[in-house]
N, C-alpha and C positions, 0 to 999 in steps of 0.2 A: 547478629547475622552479617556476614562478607559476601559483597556480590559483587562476580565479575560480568562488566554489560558492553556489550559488543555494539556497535549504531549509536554508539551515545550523542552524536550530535544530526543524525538522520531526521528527518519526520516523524513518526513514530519513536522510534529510540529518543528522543528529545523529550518526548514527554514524560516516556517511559524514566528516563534519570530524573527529572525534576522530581514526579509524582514520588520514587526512590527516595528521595532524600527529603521529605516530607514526614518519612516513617520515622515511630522512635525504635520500631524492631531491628531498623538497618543501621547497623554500625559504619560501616566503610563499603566503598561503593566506586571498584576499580573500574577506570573507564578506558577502554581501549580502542587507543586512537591515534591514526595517523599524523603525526606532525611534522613542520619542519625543524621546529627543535622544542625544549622542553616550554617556554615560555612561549610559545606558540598555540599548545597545545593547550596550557592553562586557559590563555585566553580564549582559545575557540570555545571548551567549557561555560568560562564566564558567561560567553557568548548564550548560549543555549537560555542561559537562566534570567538573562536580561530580558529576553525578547518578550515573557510577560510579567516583568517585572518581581521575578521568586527571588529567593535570598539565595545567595549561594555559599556554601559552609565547604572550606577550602581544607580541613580538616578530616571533612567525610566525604568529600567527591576527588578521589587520586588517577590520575592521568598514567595510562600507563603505554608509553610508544606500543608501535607494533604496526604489523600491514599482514592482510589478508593474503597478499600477494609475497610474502616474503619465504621463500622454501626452507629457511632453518628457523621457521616460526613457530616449531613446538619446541623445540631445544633451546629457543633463547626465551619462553616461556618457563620452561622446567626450571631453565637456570633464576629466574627471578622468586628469590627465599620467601617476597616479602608477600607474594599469593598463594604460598602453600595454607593459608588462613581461609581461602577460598569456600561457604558452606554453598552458594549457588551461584550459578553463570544462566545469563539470559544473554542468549542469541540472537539480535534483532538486526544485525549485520546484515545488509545484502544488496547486491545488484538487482535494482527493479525495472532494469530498462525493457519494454517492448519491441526495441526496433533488432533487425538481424542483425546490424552492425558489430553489434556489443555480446552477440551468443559465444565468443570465445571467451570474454570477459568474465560473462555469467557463471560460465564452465568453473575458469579460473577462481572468482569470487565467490558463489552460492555452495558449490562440490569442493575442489579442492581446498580450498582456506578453510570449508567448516570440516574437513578430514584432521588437519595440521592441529586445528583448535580441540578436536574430540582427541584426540592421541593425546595431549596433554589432560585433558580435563579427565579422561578414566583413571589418572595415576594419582590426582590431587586426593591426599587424605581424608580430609574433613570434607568431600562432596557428596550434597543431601539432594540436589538436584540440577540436570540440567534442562532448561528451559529454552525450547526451543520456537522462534517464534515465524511460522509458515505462513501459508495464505489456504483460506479453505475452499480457493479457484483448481488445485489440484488436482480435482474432479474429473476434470477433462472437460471435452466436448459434447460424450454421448451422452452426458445425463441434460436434461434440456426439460424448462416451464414445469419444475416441482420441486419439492423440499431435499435439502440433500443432507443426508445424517454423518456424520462423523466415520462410521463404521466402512464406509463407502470407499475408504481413501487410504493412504495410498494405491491405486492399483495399476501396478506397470502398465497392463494393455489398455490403459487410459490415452485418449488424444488430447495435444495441445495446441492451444490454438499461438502461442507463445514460447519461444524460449525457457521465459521465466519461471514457468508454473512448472514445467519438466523439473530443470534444477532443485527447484523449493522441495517436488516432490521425492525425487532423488537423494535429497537433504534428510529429509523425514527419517529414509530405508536406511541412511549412512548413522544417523545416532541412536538408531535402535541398534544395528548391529557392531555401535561402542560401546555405550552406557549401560548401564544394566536397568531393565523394566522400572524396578522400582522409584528408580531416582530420575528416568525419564516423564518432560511434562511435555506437551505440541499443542499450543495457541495456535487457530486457525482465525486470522481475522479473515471476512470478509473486504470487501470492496471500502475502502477506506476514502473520506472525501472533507477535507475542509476539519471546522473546530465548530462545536455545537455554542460555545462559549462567543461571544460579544469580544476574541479577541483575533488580530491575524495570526492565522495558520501559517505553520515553520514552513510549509513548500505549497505549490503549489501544483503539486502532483492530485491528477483525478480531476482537480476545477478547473484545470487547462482543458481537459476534454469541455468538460460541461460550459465553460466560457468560448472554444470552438464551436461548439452548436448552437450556444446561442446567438452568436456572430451570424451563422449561417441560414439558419431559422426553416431553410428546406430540407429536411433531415431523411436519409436513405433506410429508416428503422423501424421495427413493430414499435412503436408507443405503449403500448400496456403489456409486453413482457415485464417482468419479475427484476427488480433492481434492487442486491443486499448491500445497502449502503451503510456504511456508520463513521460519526465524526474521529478523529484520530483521540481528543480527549477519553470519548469514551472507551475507545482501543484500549489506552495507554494505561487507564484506571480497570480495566476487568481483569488485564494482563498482572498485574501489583495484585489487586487481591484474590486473583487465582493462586497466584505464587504462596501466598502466609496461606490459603486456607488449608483445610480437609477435605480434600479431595475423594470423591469415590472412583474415576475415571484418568486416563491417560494423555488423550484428547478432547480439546472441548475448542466447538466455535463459537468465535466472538462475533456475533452477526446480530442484525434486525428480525430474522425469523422470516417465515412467511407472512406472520400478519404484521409487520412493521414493515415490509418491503415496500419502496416506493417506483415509479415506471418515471418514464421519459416523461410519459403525457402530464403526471403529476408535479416531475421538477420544472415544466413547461408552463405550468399555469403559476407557477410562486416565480420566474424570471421574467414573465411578461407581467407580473404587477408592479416588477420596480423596473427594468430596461421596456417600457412602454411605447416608444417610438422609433421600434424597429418592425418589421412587417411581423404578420403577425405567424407562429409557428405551423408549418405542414411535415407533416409525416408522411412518406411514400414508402414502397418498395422496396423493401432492399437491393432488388433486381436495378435498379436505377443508379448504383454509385455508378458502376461502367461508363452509359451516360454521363454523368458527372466529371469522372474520368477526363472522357473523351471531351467535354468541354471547355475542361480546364489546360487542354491540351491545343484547343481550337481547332479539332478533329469531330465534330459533333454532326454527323448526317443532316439533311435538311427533313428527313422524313422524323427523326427520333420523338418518342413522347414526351421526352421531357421538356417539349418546348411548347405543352399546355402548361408551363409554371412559369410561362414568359416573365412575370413580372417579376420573379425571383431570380430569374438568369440577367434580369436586366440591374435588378438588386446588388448581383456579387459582380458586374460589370465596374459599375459603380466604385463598389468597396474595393475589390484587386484590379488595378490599373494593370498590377504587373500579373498575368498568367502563373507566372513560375510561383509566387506565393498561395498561387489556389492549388497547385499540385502539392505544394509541402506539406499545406495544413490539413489534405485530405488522406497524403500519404501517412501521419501520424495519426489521424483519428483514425483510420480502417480499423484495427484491431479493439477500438474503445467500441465501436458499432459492433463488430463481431460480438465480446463479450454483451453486450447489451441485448443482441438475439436470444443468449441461452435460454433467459430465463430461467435462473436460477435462483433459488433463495436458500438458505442454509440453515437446521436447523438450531436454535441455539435453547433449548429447553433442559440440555445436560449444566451448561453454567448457569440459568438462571436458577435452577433448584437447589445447587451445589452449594453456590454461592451467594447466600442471601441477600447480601451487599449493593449487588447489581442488579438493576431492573432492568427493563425492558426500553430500551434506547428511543428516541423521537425518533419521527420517519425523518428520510433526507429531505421532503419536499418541504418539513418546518422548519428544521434546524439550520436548511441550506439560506433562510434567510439573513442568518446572523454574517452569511457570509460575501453577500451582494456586493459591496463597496469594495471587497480586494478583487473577484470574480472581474468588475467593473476596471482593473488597472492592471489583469494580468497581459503583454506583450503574446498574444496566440499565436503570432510565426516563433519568437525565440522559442515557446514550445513546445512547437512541432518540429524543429531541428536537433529536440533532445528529448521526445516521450517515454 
């Protein structure tokens, strides 16, 4: 089996190739990816497989130039002989930025480059499937505090609360109306966070939020809303052997379920057992970031209620000398808080039955302790100038 993999040095995608190349069913395993030049590219590869120390077999992981962004990027695709050997491509390519800066980016990256990449991949001879790998946040907004099934999604008159999630969704509706049904697969992971493993995690995407809050410790959130958290290994591993198995379905999410969801107030109580001397966690209002806002702005009325949490305003006195860093790092958490209100959890009872393989993942609030000590070193303003 020939796979071509899109993200191969991303978060996810990183694992997703190692986990690849692990297999004896995968032969060759084109990685496509942006370089400055061809030994550039090997080594960023290299890269990937050093960080937990995997072998790297230079034989069966081929580097193949390319950019998402490049407009004759099916044609110079078509033109390469040596992937018409292609039996699957997984898609794990994508812009996941939150912030609006990057919504044209998104556009460009998520919609247009996965158009560029189906145009070619419907004409490859030998393709047995394509694998597409979304987010199962494409819900929207209206579904809120219940289990969300598979069946659910895509649906245009869905609200987003994000750029991101639109695109993803959008992405979905664009490889159904390339691919043909049968050879179409759509991994929905969930809320991805950290590495359940005793090793560091490739980004530090998701634990920048959870290392912002815990920084801040008076937190604007419901506490026991629904949190589908799952570590990236186990993403990386359900995503592999979804791909080899027997599938009865077209979609399947890779999530915690409802009874593996964990909430704020649970990842709350595993951070204040190992950062212990910091005040200790409050949960308010949502109604209170504005306050917050306003504080961080030194616009904060003398009447406001948030100045019963004096001692917490005297706290972040303390830690931002400078104002302007309490507005950056509030301005990237906003959307982390939003998603945290939904309360969402997703079901995931189609892959666990499916595929026997995969059980049922640890909650975030156990697993997240294997991850304390980088949580502990990630830089929360750099961050938040790029959530």
């Amino acid at each position: 089996m020939n796979i071509f993999l899109t993200g191969s040095t991303g978060f996810l995608g990183g694992e997703i190739l190692v986990g690849l190349a692990k297999r004896k069913e995968v032969d060759k395993i084109y990685c496509f990816i942006r370089p400055s030049n061809e030994q550039d590219a090997l080594a960023r590869l290299k890269k990937v497989f050093a960080v937990h120390n995997d072998y790297f077999e230079a034989d069966k992981v081929i580097p193949i130039s390319g950019n998402l962004f490049d407009p004759h990027l099916t044609a110079s695709l078509q033109a390469n002989n040596m992937l018409d050997d292609t039996d699957v491509i997984i898609h794990s390519a994508a812009n996941t930025s939150f912030s609006r800066i990057y919504d044209d980016i998104l556009e460009q990256v998520n919609i247009a480059g996965l158009e560029k990449l189906l145009l070619w991949a419907k004409q490859l001879p030998r393709l047995k499937t394509f694998l597409y790998v979304g987010t199962a946040t494409i819900c929207g907004t209206k579904i809120t505090h219940r289990l969300v099934r598979e069946d659910e999604s895509p649906n245009e008159d869905a609200s987003h609360l994000v750029r991101y999630t639109y695109t993803k969704m959008q992405g979905e509706l664009m490889v159904d109306k390339h691919i043909a049904p049968e050879k179409v697969l759509i991994a929905r992971p969930s809320i991805i966070m950290g590495d359940s493993k005793h090793a560091m995690p490739r980004s530090p995407v998701i634990l920048w939020a959870v290392a912002t809050i815990n920084h801040l410790r008076l937190i604007p959130v419901n506490d026991q809303a629904m949190l589908d958290m799952i570590p990236v290994d186990y993403a990386a591993n359900a995503i592999v052997e979804l791909m080899l198995a027997k599938r009865k379905h077209k979609v399947y999410h890779i999530s915690s379920g409802q009874d593996g969801a964990t909430s704020a107030h649970k990842l709350s109580i595993s951070l204040s057992e190992y950062f212990n001397g910091l005040p200790p966690f409050k949960f308010i209002d949502k109604s209170f970031l504005n306050q917050i806002k306003l504080w961080a702005k030194n616009r904060l009325k003398p009447e406001s209620k948030l100045y019963e949490y004096q001692a917490y305003l005297d706290y972040w006195n303390e830690e931002f000398t400078d104002p302007g860093a309490a507005r950056i790092l509030l301005a990237g958490l906003e959307p982390y808080l939003e998603f945290m209100e939904l309360g969402q959890a997703f079901d995931n009872s189609r892959l666990l039955s499916d595929v026997l393989s995969i059980k049922q993942p640890l909650p975030a609030e156990e697993y997240i302790r294997n991850c304390m000590g980088y949580i502990a070193k990630i830089n929360i303003l750099e961050g938040a100038l790029d959530p």
